[in-house]
C-alpha positions as CSV (number, residue, x, y, z in Angstrom):
1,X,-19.1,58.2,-47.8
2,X,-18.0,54.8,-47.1
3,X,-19.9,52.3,-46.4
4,X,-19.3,49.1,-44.8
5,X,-19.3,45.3,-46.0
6,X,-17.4,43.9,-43.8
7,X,-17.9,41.7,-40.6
8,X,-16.9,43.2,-37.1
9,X,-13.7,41.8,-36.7
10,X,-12.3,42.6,-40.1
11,X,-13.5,46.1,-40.3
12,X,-11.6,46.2,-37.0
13,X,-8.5,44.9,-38.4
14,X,-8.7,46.2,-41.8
15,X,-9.2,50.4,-40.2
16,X,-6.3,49.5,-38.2
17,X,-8.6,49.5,-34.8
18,X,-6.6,46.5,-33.1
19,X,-3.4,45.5,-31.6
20,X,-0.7,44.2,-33.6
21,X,-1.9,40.2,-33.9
22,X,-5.7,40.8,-33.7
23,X,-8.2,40.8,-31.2
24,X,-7.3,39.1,-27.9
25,X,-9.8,35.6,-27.6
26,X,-11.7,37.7,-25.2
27,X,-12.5,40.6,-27.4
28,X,-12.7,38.0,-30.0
29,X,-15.1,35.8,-28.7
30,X,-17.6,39.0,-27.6
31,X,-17.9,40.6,-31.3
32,X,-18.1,37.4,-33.1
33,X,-21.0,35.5,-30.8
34,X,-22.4,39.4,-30.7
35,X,-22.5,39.6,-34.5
36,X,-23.9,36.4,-35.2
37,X,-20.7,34.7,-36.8
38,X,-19.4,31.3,-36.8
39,X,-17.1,30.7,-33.4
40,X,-14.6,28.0,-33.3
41,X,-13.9,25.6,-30.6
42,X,-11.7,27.6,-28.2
43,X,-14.0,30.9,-28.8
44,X,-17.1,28.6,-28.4
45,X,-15.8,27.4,-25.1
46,X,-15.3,31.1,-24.0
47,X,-18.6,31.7,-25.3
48,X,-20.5,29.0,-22.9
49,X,-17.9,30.4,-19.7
50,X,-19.3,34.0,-20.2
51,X,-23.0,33.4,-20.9
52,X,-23.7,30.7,-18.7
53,X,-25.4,28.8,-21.6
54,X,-24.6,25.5,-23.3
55,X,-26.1,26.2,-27.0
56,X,-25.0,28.2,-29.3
57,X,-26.8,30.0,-32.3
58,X,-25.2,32.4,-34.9
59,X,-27.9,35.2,-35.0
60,X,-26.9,38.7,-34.4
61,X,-28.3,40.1,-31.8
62,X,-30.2,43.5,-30.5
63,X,-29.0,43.9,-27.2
64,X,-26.0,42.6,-24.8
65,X,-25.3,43.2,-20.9
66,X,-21.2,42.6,-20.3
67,X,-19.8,42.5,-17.0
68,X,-16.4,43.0,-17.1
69,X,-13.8,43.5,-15.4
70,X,-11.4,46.7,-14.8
71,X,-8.6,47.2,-17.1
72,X,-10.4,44.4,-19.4
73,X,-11.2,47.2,-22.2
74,X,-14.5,47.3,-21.9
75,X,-14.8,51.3,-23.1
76,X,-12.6,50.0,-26.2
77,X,-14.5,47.5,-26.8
78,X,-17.9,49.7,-27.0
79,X,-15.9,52.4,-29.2
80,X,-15.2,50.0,-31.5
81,X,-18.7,48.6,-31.3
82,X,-19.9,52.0,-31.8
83,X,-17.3,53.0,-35.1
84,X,-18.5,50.1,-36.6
85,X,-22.1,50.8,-36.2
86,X,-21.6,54.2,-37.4
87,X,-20.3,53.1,-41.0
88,X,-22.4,50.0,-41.3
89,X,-26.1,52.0,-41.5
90,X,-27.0,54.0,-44.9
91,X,-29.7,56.2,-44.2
92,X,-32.4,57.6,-46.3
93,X,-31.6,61.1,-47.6
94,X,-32.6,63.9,-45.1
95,X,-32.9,61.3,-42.5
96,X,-30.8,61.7,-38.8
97,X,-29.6,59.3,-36.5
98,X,-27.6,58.9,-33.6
99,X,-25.0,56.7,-32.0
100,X,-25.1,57.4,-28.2
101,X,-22.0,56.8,-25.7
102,X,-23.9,57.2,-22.3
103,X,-22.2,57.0,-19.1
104,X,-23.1,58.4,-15.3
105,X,-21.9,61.6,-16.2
106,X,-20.2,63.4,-18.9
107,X,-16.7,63.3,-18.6
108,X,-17.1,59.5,-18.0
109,X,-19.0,59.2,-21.5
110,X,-16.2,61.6,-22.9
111,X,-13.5,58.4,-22.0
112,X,-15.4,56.2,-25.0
113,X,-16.2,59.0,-27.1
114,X,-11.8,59.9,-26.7
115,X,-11.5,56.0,-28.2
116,X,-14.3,57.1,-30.8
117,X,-12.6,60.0,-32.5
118,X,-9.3,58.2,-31.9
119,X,-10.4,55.1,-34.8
120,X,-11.7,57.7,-36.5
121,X,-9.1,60.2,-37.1
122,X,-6.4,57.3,-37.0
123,X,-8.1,55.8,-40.7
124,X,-7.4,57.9,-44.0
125,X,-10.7,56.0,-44.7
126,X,-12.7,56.8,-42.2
127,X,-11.8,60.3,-41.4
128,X,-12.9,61.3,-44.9
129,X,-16.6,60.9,-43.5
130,X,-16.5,63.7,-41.0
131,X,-19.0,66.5,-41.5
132,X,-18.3,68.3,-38.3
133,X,-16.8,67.6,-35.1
134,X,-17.2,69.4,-31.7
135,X,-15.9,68.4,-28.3
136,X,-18.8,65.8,-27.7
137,X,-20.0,64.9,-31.1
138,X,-19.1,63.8,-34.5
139,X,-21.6,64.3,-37.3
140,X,-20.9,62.2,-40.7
141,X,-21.5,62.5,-44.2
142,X,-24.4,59.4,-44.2
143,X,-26.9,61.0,-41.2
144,X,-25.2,59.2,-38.3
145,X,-24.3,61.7,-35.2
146,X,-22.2,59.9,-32.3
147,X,-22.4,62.1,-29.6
148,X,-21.5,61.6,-26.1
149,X,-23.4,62.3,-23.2
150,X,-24.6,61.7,-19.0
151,X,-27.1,59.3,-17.7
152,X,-30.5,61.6,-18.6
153,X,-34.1,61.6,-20.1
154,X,-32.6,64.1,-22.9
155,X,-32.5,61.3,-25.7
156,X,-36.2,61.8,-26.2
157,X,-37.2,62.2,-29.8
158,X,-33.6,61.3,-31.0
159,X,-33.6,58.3,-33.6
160,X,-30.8,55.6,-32.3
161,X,-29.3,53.4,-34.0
162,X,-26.8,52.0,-31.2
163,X,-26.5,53.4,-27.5
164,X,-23.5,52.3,-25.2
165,X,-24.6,52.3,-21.5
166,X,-21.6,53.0,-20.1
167,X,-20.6,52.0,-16.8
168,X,-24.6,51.3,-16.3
169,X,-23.7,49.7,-12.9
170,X,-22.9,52.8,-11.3
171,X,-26.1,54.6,-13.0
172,X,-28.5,56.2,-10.3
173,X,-31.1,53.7,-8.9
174,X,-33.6,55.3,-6.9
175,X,-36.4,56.2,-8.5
176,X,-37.0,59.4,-6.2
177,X,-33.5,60.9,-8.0
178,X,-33.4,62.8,-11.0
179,X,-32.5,60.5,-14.1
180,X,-32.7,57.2,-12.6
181,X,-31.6,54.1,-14.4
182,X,-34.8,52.7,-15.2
183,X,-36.3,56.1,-16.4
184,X,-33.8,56.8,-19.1
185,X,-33.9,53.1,-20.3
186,X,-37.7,53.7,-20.8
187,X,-36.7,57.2,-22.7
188,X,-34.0,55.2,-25.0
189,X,-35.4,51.8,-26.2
190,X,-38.2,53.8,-28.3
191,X,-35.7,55.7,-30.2
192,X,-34.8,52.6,-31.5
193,X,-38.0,51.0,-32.6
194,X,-37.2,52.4,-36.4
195,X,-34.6,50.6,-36.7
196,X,-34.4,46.5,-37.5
197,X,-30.5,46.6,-36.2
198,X,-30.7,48.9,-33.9
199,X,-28.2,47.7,-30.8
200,X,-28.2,48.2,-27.3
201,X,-24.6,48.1,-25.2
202,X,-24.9,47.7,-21.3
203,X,-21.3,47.5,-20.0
204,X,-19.7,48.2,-16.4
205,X,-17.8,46.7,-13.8
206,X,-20.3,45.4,-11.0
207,X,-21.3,47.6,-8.5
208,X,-24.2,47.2,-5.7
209,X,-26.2,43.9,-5.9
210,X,-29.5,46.1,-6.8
211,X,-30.3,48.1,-10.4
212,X,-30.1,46.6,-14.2
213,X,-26.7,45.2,-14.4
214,X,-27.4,43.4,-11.0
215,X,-31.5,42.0,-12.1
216,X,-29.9,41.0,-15.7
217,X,-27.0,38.6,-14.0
218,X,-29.6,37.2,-11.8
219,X,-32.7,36.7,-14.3
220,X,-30.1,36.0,-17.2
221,X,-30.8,32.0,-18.2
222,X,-34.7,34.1,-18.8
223,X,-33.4,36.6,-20.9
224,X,-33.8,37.1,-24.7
225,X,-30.1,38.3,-25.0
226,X,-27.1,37.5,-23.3
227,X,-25.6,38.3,-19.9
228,X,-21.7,38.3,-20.2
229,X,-19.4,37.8,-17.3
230,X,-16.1,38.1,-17.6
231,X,-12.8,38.8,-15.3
232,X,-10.2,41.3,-16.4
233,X,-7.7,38.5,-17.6
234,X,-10.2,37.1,-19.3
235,X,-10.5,40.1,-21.7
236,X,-6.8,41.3,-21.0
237,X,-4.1,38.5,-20.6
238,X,-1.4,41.1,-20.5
239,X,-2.2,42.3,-16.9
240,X,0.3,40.2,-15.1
241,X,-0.2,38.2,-12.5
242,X,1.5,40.0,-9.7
243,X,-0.6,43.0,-10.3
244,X,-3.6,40.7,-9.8
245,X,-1.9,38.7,-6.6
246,X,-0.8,42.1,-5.2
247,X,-4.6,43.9,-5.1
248,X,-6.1,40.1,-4.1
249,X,-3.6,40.2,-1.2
250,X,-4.7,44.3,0.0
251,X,-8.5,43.4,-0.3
252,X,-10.0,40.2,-1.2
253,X,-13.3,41.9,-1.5
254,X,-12.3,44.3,-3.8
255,X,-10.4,42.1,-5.7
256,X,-13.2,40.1,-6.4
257,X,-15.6,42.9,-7.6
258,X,-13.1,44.9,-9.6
259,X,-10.9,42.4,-11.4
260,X,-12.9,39.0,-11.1
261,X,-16.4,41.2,-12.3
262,X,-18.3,39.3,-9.2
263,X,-20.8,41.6,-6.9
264,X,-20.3,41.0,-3.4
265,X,-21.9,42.0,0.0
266,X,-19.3,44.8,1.1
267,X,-20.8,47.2,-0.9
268,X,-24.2,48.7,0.3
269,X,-25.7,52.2,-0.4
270,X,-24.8,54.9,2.4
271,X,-27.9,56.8,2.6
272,X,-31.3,55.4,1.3
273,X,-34.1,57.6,-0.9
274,X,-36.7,57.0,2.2
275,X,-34.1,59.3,4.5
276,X,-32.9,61.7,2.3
277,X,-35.7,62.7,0.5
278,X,-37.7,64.4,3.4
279,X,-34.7,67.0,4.2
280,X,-34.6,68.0,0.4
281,X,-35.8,71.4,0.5
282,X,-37.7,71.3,-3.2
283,X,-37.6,74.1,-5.7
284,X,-34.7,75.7,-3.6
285,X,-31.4,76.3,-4.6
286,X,-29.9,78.4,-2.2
287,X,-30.8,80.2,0.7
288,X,-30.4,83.7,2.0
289,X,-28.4,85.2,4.6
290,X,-30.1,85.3,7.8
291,X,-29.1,87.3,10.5
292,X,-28.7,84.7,13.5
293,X,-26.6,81.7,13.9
294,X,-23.9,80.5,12.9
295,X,-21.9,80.4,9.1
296,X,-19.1,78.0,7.9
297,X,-17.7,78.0,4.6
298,X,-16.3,75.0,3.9
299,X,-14.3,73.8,0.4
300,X,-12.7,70.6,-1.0
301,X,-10.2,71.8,-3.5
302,X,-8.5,70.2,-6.8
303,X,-7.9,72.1,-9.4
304,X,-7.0,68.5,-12.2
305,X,-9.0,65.8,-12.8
306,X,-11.2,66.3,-10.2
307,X,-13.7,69.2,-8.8
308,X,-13.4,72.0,-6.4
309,X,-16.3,71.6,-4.1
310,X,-17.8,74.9,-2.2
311,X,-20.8,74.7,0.5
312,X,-22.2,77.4,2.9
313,X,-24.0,75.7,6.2
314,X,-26.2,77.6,8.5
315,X,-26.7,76.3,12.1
316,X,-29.6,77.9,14.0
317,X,-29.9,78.5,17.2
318,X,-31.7,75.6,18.1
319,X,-29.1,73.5,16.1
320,X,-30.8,72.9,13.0
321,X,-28.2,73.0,10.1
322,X,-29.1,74.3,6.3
323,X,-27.7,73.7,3.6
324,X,-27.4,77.4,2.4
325,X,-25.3,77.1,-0.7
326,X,-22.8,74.8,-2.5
327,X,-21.0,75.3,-6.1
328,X,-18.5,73.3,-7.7
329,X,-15.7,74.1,-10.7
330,X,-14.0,71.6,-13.0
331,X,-10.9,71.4,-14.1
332,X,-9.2,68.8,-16.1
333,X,-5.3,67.7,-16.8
334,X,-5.6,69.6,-20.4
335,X,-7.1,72.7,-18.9
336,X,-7.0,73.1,-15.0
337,X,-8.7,75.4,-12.7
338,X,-7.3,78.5,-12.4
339,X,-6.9,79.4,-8.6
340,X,-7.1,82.7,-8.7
341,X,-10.0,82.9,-10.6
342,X,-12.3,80.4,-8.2
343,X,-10.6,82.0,-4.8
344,X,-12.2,85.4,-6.4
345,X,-15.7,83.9,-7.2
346,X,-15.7,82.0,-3.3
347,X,-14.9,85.5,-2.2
348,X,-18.0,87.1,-3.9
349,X,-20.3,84.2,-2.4
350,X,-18.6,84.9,0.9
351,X,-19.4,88.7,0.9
352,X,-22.9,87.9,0.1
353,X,-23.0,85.8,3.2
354,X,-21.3,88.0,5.6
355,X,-18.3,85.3,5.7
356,X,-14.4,85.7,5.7
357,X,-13.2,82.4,6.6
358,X,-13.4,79.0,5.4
359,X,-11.8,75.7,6.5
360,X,-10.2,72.7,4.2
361,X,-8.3,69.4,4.2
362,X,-4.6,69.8,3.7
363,X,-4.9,69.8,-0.1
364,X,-2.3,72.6,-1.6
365,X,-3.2,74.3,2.2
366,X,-0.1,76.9,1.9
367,X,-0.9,78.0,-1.9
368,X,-4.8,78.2,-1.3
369,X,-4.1,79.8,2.6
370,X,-2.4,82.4,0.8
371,X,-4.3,83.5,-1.9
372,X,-7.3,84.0,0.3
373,X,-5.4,85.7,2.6
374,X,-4.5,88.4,0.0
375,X,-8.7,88.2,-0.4
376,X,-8.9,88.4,3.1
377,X,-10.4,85.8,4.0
378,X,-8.7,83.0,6.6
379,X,-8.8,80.2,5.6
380,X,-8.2,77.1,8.2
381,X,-6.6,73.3,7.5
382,X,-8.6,70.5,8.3
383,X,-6.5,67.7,8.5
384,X,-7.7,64.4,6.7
385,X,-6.4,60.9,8.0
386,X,-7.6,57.8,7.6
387,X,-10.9,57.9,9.6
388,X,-11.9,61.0,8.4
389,X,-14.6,60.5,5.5
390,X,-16.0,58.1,7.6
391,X,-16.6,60.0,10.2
392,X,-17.5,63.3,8.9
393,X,-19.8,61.6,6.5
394,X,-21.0,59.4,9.4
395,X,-22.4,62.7,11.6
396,X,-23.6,63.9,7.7
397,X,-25.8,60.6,7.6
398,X,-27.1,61.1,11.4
399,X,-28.4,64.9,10.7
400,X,-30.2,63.4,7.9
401,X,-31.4,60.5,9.9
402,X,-32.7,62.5,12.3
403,X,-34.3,65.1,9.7
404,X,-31.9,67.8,11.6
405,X,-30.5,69.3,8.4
406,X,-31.8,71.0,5.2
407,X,-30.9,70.4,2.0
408,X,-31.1,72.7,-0.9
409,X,-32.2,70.8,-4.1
410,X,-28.6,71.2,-6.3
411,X,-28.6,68.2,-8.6
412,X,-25.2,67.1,-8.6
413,X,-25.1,67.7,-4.6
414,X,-27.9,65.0,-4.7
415,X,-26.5,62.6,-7.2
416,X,-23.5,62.7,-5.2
417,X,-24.9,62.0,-1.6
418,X,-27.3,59.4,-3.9
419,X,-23.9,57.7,-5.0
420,X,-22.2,57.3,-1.9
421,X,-21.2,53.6,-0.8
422,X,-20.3,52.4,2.3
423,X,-17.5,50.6,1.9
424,X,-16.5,47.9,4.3
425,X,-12.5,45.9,4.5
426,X,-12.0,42.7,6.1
427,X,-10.9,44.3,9.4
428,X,-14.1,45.7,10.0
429,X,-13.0,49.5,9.4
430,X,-15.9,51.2,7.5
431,X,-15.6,54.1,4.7
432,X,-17.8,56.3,2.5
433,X,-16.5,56.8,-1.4
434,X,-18.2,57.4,-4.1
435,X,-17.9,54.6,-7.0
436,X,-15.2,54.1,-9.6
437,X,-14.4,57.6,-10.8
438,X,-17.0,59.3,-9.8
439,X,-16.9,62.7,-7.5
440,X,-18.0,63.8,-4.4
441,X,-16.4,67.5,-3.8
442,X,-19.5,68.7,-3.1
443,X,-20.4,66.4,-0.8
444,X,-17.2,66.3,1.2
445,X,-17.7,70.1,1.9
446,X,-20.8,70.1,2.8
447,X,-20.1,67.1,5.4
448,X,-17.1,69.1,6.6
449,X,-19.3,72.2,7.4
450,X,-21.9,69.7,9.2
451,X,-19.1,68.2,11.2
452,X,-18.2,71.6,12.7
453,X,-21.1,72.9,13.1
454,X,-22.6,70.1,14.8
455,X,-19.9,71.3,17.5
456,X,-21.0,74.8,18.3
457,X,-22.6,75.3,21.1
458,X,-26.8,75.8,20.6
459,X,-26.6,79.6,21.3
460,X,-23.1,80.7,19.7
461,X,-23.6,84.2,18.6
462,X,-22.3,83.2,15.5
463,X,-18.4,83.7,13.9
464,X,-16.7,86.6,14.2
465,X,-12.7,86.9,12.4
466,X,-10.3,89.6,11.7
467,X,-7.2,88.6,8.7
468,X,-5.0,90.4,10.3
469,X,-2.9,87.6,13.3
470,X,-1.5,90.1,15.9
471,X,-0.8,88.0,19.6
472,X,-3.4,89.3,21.6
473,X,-4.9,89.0,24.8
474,X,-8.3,87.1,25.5
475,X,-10.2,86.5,28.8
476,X,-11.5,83.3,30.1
477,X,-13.2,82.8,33.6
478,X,-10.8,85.2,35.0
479,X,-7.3,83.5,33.6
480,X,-5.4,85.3,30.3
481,X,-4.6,83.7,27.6
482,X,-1.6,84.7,24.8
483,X,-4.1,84.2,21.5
484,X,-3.3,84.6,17.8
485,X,-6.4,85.6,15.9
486,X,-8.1,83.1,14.4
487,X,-7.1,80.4,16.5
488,X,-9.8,78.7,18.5
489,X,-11.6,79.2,21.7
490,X,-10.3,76.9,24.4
491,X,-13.6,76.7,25.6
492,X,-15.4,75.6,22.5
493,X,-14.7,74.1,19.6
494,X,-17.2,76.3,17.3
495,X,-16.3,79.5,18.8
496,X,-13.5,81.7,17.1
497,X,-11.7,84.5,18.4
498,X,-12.6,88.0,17.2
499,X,-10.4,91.3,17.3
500,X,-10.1,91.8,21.1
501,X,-12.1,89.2,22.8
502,X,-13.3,85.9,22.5
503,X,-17.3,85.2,21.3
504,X,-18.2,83.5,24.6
505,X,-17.0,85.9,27.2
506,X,-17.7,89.3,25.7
């Protein structure tokens, strides 16, 4: 097993971990000041710009919180943080430890752990080491484990030697949610006690001005470690400078927060804990079909890099909507969804509920419209413009405001609802998006189902639909109409035409 000697930035250079010339000053100037090693002028200079102090003393050090801007290789810089640590430690025989790459949620932590096995395999050296290896975890020959994983309490009664809070900005805040930030740092800093080098990584790009990342800028001349801030080409001086002019000139705002690494006021929380909380039905994870109402189905499909979200609402007849079911598949660009596959599990949901139709954005609409029809189900395009998110999610917040919806308690639903920001431009035009990478296909169905059923009518006898889309003939007051099946009522927006007739005028 090897074991390491070395300082940081030869280890790096020596396993073949850098570019071609070294470390960039940025990268440079983190790892050495980080690691306790002399800096020279020009580093020591970038060392006083990031920190915000004005001595400098060569000790290593326990912990570090960088803010850092996108594209500034922040997720390299914590894999090679995290090799390093991984070949430095010799444990006592029989003894286990871990090196932890934690990020929001897993396939975010799966970015760093890519870098990870990437060093690894790409040194004769290193990969001798390797014990075992499995899609989230690499287990070596001297005890140490790196293994990726989300934001959770699940590092209990692991020994750590180094954990990479990944992204730790857009970590959950609210203490009401499952896994919030300050709950899992309470779980993790005791794994490390054992150990006198343990290390502690807290890295992102600034999100809202509340949580860790945002208290440790504010309280950082207090702290015992440092608080690093530091724009993207500070860390990347190969972005050009038209790519930076170019996003400065779409959105000052954003420009600021995502390459410059500042927090600014145009991002606030769309939903608070105190509003949501009380419409969380607890313990319940679905609900049975109830014979009154009104059903939609409603899904946000993607079938790469991204989720297929699925939600059944159920609006009463005094208007009170329920969140009755909601699912969600993954696929990625290596192994996407296979459509067939999720239209056939949507269609056993739908039987269950009595349901054959659904409605989605415009989203592979002829592909997907097909494939259900052959399920027999009809399913209708809801197109998405601009304005859309805002104001489906907008109606969304204003059921939950007014405590006129249900919501069953599905985690990720939750931590995506918990996640969404309200985003507003310099123009004044408002949206709702999740942050960074993070999804909301969950979400976006089960606003889409609120939006249109928050326009049927209080005593609609519910949705009735036939597959097959003969013209027919449908009544109303006393004038005919030439109808295809499926279309909708004239009347009302929520009501559907059935076989012969229309649900309002029987």
């Amino acid at each position: 097993m090897v074991r390491i000697e070395l300082n940081i930035i030869d280890f790096l250079i020596q396993m073949d971990m850098v570019e071609t010339g070294g470390p960039t000053l940025g990268h440079r100037a983190f790892l050495k000041s980080f690691y306790g090693l002399k800096l020279n002028g020009e580093e020591l200079d970038f060392y006083y710009r990031a920190t915000g102090r004005k001595i400098y003393i060569p000790l290593e050090q326990k912990e570090v919180t960088a803010i850092i801007g996108r594209r500034g290789g922040k997720t390299r810089l914590a894999a090679q943080i995290a090799v390093f640590e991984a070949f430095r430690h010799k444990l006592p025989r029989g003894k286990r430890a871990f090196i932890l790459v934690i990020a929001p949620v897993l396939r975010q932590s799966e970015t760093a752990f890519d870098y990870i096995s990437e060093y690894i395999h790409g040194s004769p050296v290193l990969l001798r080491s390797i014990v075992e290896e499995r899609k989230s975890e690499i287990k070596l020959r001297n005890g140490i484990t790196i293994r990726c994983q989300p934001c959770n309490t699940t590092v209990r009664g692991l020994s750590v030697v180094c954990a990479i809070c990944d992204e730790v900005g857009f970590w959950i805040h609210e203490q009401t949610a499952a896994n919030p930030e300050e709950q899992v740092m309470a779980a993790l800093r005791p794994t490390m006690a054992t150990f006198r080098d343990a290390k502690l990584i807290k890295i992102s790009t600034p999100c809202r001005k509340e949580g860790i990342l945002w208290r440790d800028l504010q309280d950082r001349q207090n702290l015992r470690y440092t608080v690093r801030q530091l724009s993207t080409k500070d860390m990347n001086p190969t972005i050009s400078d038209e790519v930076l002019e170019e996003a400065r000139c779409d959105n000052e705002e954003y420009f600021r927060r995502e390459f410059l690494a500042q927090f600014t006021d145009s991002l606030v929380g769309w939903i608070t804990p105190e509003m949501l909380d009380p419409c969380i039905a607890r313990g319940q994870r679905e609900f049975p079909r109830v014979f009154s109402g009104t059903y939609i189905a409603a899904v946000d499909p993607a079938f790469r890099n991204s989720d297929f979200g699925f939600a059944i609402l159920h609006r009463s007849d005094d208007g009170h909507i329920t969140v009755a079911y909601t699912a969600r598949w993954s696929g990625t660009r290596k192994n996407p969804l296979n459509c067939d596959s999720v239209c056939a599990q949507i269609k056993d949901v739908l039987r269950r509920y009595e349901i054959n139709s659904l409605i989605g954005d415009q989203y592979c609409f002829p592909v997907l419209k097909d494939r259900f029809r052959q399920l027999e189900i009809f399913y209708r395009e809801i197109s998405f413009g601009s304005h859309t998110r805002a104001s489906i999610y907008g109606n969304l917040r204003q059921l939950i405001a007014q405590q006129k919806i249900t919501i069953v308690e599905e985690p990720e639903l939750l931590r995506q609802l918990r996640y969404l920001e309200e985003i507003r431009s310099p123009n004044g035009n408002i949206d709702v998006r999740p942050p960074g990478s993070s999804k909301d296909d969950m979400a976006i169905a089960v606003a889409l189902a609120a939006s249109e059923l928050s326009h049927v009518p209080e005593r609609s006898p519910g949705i009735v639909l036939r597959i097959s889309e003969p013209t027919i003939l449908v009544r109303h007051t006393g004038l005919w109409y030439d109808e295809i099946v499926g279309s909708t009522c004239h009347k009302y927006p929520g009501c559907f035409i059935g076989e012969t007739r229309c649900v309002c005028y029987p």
